[in-house]
PAZAPA-4460 file (N, C-alpha, C; in steps of 0.05 Angstrom, whole numbers, plus 32768, in hexadecimal, padded with zeros to 4 digits):
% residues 285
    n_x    n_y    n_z   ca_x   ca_y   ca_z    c_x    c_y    c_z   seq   type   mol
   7F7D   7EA8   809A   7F92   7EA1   8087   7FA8   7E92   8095     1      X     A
   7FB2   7E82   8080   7FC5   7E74   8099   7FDC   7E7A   809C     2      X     A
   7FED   7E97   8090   800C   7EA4   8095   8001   7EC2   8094     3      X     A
   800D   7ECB   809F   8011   7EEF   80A6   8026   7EF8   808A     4      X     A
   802A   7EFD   8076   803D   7F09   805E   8051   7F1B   8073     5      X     A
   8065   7F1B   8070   8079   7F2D   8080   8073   7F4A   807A     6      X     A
   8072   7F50   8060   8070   7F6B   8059   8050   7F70   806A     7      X     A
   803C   7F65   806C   8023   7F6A   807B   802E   7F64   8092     8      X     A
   803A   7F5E   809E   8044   7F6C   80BB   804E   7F81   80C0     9      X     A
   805D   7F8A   80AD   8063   7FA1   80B3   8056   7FB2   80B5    10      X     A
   8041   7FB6   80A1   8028   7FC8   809A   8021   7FC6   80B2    11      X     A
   8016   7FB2   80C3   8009   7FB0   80DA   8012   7FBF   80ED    12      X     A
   802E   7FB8   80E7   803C   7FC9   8104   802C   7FE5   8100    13      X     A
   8042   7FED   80DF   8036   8010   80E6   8018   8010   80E7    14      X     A
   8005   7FFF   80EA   7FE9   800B   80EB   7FE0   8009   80FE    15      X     A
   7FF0   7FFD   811B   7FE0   7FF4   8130   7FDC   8010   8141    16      X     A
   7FEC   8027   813F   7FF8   8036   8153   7FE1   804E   8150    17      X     A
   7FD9   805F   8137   7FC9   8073   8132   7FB9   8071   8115    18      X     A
   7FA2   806E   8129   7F90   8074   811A   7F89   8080   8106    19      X     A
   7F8E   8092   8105   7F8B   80A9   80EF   7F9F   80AD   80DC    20      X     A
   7FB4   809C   80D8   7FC6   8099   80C7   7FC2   808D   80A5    21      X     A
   7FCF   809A   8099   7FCB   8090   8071   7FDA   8082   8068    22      X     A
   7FDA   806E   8056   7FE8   805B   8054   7FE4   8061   8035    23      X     A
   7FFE   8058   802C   800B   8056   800E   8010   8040   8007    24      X     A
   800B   802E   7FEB   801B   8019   7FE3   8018   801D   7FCA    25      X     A
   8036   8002   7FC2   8038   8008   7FAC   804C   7FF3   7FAA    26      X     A
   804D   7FEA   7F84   806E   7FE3   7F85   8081   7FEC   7F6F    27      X     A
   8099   7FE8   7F70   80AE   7FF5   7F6D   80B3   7FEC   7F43    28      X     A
   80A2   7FD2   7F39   809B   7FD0   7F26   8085   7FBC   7F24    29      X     A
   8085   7FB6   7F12   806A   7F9E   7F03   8077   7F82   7EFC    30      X     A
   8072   7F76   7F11   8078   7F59   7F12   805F   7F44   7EFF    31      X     A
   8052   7F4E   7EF2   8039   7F4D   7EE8   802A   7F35   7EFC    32      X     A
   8021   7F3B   7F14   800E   7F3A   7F29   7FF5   7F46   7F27    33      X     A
   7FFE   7F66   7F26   7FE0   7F73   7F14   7FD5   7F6D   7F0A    34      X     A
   7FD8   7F64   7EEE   7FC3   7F65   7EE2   7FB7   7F46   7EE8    35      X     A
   7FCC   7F2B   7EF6   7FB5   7F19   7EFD   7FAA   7F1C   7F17    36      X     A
   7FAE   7F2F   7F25   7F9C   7F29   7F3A   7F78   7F3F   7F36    37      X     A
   7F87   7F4F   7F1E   7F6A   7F57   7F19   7F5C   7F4A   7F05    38      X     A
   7F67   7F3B   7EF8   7F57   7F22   7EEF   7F42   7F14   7F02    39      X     A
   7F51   7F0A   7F18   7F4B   7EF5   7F2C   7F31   7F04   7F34    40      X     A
   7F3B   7F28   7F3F   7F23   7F2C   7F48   7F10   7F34   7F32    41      X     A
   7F0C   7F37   7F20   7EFB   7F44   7F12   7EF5   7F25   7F0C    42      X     A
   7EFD   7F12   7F0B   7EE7   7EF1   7F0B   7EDB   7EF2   7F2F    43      X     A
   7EE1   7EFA   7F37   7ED9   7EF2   7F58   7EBE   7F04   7F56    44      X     A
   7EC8   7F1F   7F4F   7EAE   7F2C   7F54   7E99   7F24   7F3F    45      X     A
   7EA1   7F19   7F23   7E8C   7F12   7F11   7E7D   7EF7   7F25    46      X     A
   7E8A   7EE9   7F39   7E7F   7ED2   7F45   7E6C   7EDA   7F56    47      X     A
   7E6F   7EF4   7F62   7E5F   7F03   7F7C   7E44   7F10   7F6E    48      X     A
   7E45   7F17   7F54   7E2B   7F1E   7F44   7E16   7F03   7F42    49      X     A
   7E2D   7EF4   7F41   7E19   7EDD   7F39   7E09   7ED0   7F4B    50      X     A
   7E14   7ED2   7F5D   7E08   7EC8   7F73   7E07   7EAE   7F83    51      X     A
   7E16   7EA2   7F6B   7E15   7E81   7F71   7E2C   7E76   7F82    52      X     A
   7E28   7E72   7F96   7E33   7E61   7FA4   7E4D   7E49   7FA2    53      X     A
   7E4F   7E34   7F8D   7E62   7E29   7F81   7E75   7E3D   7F73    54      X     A
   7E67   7E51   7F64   7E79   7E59   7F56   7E89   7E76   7F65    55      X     A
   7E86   7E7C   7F78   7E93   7E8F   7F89   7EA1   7E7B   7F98    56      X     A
   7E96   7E65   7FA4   7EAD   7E51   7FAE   7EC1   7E47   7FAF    57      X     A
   7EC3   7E46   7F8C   7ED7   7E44   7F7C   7EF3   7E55   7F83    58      X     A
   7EEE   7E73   7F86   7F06   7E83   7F88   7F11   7E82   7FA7    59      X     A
   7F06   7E71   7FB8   7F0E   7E71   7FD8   7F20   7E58   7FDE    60      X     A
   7F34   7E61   7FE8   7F40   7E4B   7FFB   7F37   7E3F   800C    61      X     A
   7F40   7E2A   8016   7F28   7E1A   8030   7F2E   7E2B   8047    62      X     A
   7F48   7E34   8049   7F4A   7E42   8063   7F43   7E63   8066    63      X     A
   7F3C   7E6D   804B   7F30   7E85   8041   7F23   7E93   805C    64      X     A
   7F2A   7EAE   8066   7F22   7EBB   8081   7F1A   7EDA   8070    65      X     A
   7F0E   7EE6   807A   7F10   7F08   8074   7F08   7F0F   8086    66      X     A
   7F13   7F2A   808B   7F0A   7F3B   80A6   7F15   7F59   809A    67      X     A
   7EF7   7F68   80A4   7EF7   7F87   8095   7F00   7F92   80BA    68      X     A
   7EFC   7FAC   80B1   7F01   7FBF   80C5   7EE5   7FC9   80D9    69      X     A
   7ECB   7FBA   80CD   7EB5   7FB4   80E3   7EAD   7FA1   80F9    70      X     A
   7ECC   7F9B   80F4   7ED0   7F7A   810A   7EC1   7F65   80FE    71      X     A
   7EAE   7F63   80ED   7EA9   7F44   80E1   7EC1   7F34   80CF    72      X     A
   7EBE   7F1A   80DE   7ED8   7F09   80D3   7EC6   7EF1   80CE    73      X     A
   7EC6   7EEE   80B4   7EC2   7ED5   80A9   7ED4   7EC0   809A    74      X     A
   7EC6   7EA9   809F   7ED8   7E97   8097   7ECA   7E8E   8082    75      X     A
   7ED6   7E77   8072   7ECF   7E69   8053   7EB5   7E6A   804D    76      X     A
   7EA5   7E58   8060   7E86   7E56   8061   7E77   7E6E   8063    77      X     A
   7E82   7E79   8077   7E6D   7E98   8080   7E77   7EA9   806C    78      X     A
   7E8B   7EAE   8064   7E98   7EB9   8041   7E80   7EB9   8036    79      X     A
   7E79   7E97   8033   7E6B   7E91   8017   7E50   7E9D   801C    80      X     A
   7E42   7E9A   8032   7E2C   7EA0   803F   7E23   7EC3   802E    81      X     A
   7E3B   7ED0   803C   7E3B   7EED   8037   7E41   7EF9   801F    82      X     A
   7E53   7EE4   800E   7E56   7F03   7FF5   7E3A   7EE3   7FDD    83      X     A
   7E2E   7ED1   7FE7   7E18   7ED1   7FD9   7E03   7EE1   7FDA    84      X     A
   7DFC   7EE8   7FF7   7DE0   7EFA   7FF8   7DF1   7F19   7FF4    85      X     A
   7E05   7F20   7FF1   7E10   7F3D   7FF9   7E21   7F43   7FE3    86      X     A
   7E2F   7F32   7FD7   7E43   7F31   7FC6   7E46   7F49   7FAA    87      X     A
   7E30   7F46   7FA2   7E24   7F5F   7F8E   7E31   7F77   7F8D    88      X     A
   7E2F   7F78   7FB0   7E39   7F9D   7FB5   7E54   7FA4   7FBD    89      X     A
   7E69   7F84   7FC6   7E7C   7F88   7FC8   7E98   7F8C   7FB1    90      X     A
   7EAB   7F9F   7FAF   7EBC   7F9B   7F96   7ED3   7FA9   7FAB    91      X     A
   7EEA   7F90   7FA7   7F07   7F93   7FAA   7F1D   7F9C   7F8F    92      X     A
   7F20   7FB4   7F96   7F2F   7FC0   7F7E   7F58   7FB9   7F89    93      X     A
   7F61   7FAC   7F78   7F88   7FA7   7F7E   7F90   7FCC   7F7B    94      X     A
   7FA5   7FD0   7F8F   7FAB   7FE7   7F8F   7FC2   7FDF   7F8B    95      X     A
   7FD7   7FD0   7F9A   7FF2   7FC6   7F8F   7FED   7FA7   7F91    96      X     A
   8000   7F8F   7F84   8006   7F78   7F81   8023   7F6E   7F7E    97      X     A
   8024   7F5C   7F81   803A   7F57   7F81   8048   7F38   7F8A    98      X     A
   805B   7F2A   7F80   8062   7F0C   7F82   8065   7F03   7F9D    99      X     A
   8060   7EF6   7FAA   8061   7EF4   7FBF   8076   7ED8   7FC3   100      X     A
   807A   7ECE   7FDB   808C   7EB4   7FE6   8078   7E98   7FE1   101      X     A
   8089   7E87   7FD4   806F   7E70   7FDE   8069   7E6E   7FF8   102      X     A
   804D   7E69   7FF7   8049   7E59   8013   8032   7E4B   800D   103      X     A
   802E   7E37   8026   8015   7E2B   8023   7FF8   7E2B   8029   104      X     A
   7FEA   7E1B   8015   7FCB   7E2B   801B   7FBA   7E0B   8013   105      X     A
   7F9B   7E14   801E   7F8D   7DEE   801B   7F74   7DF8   800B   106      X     A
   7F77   7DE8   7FF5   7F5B   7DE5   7FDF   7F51   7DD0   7FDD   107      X     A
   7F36   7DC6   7FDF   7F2B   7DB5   7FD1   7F30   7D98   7FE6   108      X     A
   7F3C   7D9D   7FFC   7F4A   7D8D   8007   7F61   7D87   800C   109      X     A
   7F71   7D92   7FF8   7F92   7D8D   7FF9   7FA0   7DA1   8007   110      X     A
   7FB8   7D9A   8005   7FCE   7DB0   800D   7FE8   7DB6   7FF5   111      X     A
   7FE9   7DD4   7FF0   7FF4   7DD4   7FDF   800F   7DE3   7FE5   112      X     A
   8024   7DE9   7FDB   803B   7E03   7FDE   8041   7E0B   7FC7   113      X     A
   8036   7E25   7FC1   8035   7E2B   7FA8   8038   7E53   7F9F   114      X     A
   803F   7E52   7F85   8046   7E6F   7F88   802C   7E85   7F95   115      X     A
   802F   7E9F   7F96   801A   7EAD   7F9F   801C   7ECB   7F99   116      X     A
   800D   7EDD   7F9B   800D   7EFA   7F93   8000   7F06   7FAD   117      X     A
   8009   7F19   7FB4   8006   7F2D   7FD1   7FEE   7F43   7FC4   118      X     A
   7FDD   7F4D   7FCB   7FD5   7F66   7FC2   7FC0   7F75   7FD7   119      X     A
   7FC5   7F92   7FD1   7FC1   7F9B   7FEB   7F9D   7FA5   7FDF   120      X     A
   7F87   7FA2   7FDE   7F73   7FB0   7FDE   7F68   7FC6   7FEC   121      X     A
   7F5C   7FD0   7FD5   7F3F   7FE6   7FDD   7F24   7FD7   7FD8   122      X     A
   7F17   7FCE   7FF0   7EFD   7FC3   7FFC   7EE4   7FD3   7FFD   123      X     A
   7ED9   7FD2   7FEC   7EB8   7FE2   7FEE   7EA6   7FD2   7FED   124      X     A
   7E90   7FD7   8004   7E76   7FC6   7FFC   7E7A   7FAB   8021   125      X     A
   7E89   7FB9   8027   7E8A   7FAE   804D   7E89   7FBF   805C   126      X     A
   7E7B   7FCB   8061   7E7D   7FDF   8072   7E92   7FF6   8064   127      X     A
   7E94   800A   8070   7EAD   8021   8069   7EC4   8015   805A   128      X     A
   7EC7   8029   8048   7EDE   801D   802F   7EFC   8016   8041   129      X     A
   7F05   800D   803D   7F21   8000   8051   7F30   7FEE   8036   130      X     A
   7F51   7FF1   8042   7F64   7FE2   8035   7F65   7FC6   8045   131      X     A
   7F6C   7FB5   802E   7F6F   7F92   803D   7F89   7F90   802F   132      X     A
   7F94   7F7D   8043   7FA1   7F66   8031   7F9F   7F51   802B   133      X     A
   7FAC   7F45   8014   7F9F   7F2D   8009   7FAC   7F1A   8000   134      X     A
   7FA5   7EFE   7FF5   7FBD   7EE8   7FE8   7FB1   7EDF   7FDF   135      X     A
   7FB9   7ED8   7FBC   7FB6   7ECA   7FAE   7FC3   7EAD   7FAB   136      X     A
   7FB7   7E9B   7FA4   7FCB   7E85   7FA4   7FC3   7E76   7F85   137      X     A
   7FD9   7E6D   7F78   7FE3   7E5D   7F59   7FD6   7E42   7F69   138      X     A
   7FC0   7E35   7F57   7FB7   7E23   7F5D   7FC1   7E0E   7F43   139      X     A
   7FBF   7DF9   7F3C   7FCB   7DE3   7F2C   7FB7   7DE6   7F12   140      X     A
   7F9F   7DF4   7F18   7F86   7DF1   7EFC   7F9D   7E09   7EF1   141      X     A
   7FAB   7E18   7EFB   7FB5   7E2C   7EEA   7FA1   7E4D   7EEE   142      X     A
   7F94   7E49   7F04   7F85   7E61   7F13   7F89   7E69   7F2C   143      X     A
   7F7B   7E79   7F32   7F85   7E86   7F52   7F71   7E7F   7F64   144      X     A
   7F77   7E88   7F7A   7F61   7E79   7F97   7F6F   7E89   7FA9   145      X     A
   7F61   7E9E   7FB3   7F53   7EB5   7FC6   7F57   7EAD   7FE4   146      X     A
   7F65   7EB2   7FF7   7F6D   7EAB   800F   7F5C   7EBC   8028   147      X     A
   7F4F   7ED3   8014   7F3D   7EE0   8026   7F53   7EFB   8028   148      X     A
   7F48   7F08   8045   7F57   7F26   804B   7F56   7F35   805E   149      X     A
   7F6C   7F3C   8067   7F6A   7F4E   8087   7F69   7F64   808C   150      X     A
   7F5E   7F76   808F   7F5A   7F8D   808C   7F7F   7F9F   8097   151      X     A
   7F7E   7FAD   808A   7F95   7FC3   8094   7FA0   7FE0   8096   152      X     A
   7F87   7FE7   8092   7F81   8006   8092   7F66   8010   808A   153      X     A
   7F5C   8015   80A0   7F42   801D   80A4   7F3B   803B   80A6   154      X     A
   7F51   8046   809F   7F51   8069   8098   7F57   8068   807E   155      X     A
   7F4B   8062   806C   7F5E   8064   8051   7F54   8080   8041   156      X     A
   7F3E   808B   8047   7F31   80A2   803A   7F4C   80B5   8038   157      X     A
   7F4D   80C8   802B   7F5D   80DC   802D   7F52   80EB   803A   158      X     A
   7F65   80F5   8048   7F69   8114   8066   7F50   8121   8061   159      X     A
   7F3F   8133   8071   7F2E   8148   8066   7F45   8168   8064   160      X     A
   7F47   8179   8053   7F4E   818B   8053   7F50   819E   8069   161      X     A
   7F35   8199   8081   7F31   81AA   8099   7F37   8198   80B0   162      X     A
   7F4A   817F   80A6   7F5A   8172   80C0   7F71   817A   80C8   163      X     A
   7F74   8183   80D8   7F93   8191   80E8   7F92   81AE   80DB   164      X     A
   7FA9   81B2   80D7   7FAD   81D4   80C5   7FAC   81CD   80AB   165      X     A
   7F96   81B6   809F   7F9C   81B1   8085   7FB9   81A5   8073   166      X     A
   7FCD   81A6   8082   7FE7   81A1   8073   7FE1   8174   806C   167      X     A
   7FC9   8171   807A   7FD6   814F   807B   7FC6   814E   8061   168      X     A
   7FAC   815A   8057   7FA5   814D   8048   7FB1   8154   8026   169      X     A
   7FC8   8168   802A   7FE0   8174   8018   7FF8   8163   8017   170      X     A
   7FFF   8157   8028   800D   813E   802C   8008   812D   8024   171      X     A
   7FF2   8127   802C   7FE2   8106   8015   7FE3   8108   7FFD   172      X     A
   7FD4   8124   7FF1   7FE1   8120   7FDF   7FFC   8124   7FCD   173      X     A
   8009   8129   7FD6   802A   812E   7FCE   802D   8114   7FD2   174      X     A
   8033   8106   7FE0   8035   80EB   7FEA   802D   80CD   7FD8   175      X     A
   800B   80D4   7FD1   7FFE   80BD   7FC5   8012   80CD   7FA4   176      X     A
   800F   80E7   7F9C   801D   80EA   7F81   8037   80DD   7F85   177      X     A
   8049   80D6   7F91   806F   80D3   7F9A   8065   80B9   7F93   178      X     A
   8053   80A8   7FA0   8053   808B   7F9B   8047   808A   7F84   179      X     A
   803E   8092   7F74   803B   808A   7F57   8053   8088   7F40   180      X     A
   805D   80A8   7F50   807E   809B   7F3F   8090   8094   7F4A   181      X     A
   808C   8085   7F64   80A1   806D   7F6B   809E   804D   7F5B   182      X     A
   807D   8055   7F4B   807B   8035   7F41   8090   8036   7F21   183      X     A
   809F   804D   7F16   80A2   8053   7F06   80C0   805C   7F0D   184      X     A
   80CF   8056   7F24   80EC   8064   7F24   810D   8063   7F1B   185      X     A
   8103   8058   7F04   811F   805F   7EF3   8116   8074   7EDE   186      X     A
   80FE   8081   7EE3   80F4   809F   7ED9   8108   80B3   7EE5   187      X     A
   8116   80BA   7EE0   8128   80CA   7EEC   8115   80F1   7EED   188      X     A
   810C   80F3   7EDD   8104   810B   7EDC   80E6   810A   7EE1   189      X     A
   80D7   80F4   7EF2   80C1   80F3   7EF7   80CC   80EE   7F17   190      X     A
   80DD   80E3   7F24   80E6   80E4   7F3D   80E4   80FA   7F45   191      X     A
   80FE   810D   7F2D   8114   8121   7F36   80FF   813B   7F47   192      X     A
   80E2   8137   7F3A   80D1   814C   7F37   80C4   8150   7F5B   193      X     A
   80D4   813B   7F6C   80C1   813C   7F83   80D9   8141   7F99   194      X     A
   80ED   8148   7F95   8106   8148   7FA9   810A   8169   7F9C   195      X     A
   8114   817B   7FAF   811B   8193   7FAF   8142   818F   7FA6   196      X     A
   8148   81AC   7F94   8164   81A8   7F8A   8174   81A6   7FA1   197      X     A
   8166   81AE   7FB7   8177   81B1   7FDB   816C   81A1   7FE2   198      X     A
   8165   8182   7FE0   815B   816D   7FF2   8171   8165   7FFD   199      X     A
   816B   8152   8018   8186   8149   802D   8176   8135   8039   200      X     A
   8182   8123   8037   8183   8115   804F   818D   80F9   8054   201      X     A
   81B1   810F   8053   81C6   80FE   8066   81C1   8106   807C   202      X     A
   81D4   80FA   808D   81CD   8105   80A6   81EC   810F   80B0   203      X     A
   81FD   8113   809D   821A   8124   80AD   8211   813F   809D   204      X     A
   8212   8143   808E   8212   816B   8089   81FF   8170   806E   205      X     A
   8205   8185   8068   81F1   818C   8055   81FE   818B   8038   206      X     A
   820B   8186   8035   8220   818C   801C   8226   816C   8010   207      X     A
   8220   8156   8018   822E   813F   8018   8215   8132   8006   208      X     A
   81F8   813C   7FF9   81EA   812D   7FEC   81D6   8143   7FD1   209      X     A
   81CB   813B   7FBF   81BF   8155   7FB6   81AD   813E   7FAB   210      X     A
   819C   8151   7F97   8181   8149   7F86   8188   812A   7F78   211      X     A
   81A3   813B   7F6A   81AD   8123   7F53   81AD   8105   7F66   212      X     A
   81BB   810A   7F77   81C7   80EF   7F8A   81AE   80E2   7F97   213      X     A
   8195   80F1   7FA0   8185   80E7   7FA7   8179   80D6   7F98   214      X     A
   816D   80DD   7F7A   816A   80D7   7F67   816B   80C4   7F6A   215      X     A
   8185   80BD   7F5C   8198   80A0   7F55   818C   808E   7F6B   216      X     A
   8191   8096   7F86   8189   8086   7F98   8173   807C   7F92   217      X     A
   815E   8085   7F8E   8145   807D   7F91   813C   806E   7F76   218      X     A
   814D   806F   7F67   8149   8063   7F42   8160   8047   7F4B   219      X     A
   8172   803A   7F55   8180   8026   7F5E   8186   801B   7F74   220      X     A
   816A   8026   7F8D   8181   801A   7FA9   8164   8001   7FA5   221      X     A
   8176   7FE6   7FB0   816A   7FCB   7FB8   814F   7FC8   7FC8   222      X     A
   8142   7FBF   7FC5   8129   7FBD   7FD6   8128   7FA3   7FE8   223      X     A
   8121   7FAB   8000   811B   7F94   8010   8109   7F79   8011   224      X     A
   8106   7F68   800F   80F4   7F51   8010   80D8   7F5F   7FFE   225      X     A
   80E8   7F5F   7FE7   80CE   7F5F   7FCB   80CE   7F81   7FBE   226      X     A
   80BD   7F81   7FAC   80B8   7F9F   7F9D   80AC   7FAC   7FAD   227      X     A
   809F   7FA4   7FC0   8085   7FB1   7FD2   808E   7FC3   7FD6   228      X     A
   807F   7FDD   7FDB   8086   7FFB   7FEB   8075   8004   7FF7   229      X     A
   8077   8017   800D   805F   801C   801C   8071   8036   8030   230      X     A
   8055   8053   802D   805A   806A   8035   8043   8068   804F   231      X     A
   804F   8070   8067   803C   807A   807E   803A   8097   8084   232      X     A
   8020   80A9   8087   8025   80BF   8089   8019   80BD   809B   233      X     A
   8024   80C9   80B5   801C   80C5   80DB   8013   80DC   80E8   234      X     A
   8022   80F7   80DA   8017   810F   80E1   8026   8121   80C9   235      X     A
   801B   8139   80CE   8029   8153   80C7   801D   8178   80D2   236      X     A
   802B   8182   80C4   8027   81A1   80CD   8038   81B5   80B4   237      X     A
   802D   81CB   80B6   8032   81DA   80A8   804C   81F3   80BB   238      X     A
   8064   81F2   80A7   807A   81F8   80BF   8078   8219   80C6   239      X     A
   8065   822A   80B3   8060   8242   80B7   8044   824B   80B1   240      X     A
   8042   8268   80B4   8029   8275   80A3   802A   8272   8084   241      X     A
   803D   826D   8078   8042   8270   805C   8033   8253   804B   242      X     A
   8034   8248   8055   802E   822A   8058   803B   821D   8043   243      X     A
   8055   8229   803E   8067   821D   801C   807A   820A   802E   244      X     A
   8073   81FD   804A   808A   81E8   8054   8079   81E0   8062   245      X     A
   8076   81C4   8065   8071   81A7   806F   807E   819E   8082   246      X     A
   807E   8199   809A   8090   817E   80A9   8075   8165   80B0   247      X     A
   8088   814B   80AA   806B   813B   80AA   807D   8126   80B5   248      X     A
   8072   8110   80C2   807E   80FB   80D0   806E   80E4   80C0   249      X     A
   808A   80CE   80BC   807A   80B4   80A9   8087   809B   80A8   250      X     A
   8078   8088   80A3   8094   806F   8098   8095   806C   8080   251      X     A
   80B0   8063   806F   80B3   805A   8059   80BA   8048   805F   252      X     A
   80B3   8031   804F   80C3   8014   8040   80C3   8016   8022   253      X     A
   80E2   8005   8023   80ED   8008   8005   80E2   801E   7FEF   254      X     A
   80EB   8031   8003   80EB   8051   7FFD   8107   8058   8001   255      X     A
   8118   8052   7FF3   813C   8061   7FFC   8131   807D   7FEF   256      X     A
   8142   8099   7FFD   8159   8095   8014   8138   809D   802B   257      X     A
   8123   809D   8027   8117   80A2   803B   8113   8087   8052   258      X     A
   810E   8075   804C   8117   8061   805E   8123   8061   8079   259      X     A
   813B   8070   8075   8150   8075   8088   814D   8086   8098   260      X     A
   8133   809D   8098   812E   80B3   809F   8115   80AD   80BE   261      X     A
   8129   80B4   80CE   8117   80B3   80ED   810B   80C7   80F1   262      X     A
   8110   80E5   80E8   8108   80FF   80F3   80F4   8103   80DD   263      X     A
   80E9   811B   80E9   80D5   8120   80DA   80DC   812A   80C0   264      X     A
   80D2   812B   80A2   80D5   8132   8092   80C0   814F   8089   265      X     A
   80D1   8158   8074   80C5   8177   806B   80C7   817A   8051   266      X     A
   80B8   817E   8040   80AD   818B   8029   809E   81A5   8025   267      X     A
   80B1   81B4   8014   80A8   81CF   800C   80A0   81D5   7FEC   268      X     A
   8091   81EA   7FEB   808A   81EF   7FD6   809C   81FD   7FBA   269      X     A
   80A0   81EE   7FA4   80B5   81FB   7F92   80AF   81ED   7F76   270      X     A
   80AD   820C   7F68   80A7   820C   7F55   8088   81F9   7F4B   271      X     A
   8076   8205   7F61   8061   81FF   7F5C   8059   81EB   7F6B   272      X     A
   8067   81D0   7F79   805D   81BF   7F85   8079   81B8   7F9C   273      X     A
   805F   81A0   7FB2   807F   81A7   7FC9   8086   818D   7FB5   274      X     A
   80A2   8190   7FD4   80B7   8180   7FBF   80CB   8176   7FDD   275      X     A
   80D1   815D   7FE5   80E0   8152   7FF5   80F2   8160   7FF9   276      X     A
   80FD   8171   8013   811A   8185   801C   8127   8179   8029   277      X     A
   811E   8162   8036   812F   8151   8048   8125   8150   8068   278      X     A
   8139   814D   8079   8135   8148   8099   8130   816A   80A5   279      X     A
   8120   8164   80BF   8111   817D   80C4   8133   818E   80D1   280      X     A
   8144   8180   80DD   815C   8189   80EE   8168   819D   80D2   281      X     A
   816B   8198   80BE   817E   819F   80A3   816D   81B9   8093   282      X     A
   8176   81CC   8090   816A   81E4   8080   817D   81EF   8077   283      X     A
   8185   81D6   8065   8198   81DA   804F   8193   81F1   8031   284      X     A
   819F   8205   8039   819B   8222   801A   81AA   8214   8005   285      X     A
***
């Protein structure tokens, strides 16, 4: 591909370090990217049934690359080579999308600078299921054209239950549920439901923030370079025998107020499900 997307660098960063880490995305609303990039693919994949050659050609850029997480990297030609004899069994499902920066890309011969859509895939039918990323690009017929895709998380399965003391694969899911209603957060009472009435995390005392204020935060603070959002979950543990508290280590982007949070974070169980308490230093009553 011929630019790195900023927000896919970052991703990269957090994925270079551990292996065994889970990755979250998402965005913060519907730029309506969605529903055309599953357009695009649900014509791409109707092109890969077919088998024909021109007409899967069609959705590729000239500079069109993909590379999964089995180390094969192909380019335009060897693309075409592979999802004609193979194509059948492959399907890229959009997990998030989203508007992206112009930049430029070469069709048909030309060079264009033109709008584009980011989207992060789930890849089946290459080897082991794996997340990519991807770019769409606005071509002048008034269609899209497929830049190909780089792989960026090659652990995407969820945790097994009998990994660690069990608390990570309780995390994931608490976690993959929080990002569903972050795509939804001026829900105030679909947020409110994942922060404890004692959540914290200022970092001068315990008294200076509560549920309500977090809230708000997370229903109006600004997002960085686009809607995009993205949760890293790196480790965790269960803080007792009881196993109703969590400490888990992670990254957020354009996740306020977790964002801001270097230490490890902790979630306990209340009123039936955990629920965000804040920084592991604070055991705020």
């Amino acid at each position: 591909m011929n630019s790195v997307p900023l927000l896919l660098a970052i991703i990269l960063a957090f994925a270079s370090i551990v292996s065994s880490r889970s990755f979250f995305y998402g965005a913060l609303k519907d730029d309506g990217s969605p529903a055309k990039a599953q357009k695009f693919l649900d014509e791409l994949h109707a092109s890969f049934l077919s088998g024909n050659r021109e007409r899967i050609a069609e959705h590729f850029a000239d500079d069109a690359n993909f590379e999964t997480c089995g180390g094969l990297v192909l380019n335009k030609l060897a693309a075409l080579e592979y999802f004609v004899a193979k194509g059948s069994n492959v399907s890229m499902k959009p997990t998030v999308s989203t508007k992206d920066h112009a930049r430029r890309y070469n069709y048909s011969g030309e060079s264009y600078i033109v709008s584009c859509i980011s989207s992060a895939l789930l890849v089946n039918g290459m080897g082991k299921p794996f997340m990519a990323w991807s770019t769409l690009y606005w071509t002048k017929s008034g269609e899209y054209v497929f830049d190909g895709f780089s792989s960026i998380n090659c652990e995407y399965e969820r945790p097994s239950e009998n990994f660690g003391d069990g608390s990570m694969s309780v995390t994931y899911d608490f976690l993959d549920s929080f990002k569903e209603a972050m795509k939804d957060r001026k829900n105030r009472a679909g947020i409110r439901r994942f922060f404890s009435k004692n959540v914290h995390f200022s970092r001068d005392s315990c008294n200076d923030t509560n549920q309500d204020d977090v809230v708000t935060i997370v229903e109006n603070f600004q997002p960085i370079g686009g809607i995009f959002f993205s949760i890293t979950l790196e480790s965790s543990r269960y803080v007792d025998e009881s196993k109703e508290r969590i400490e888990f280590s992670g990254k957020f982007h354009n996740v306020d107020p977790l964002r801001y949070t270097e230490e490890a974070i902790q979630i306990q169980k209340e009123d039936g499900m955990f629920k965000f308490v804040g920084r592991k230093e604070y055991q705020c009553a």
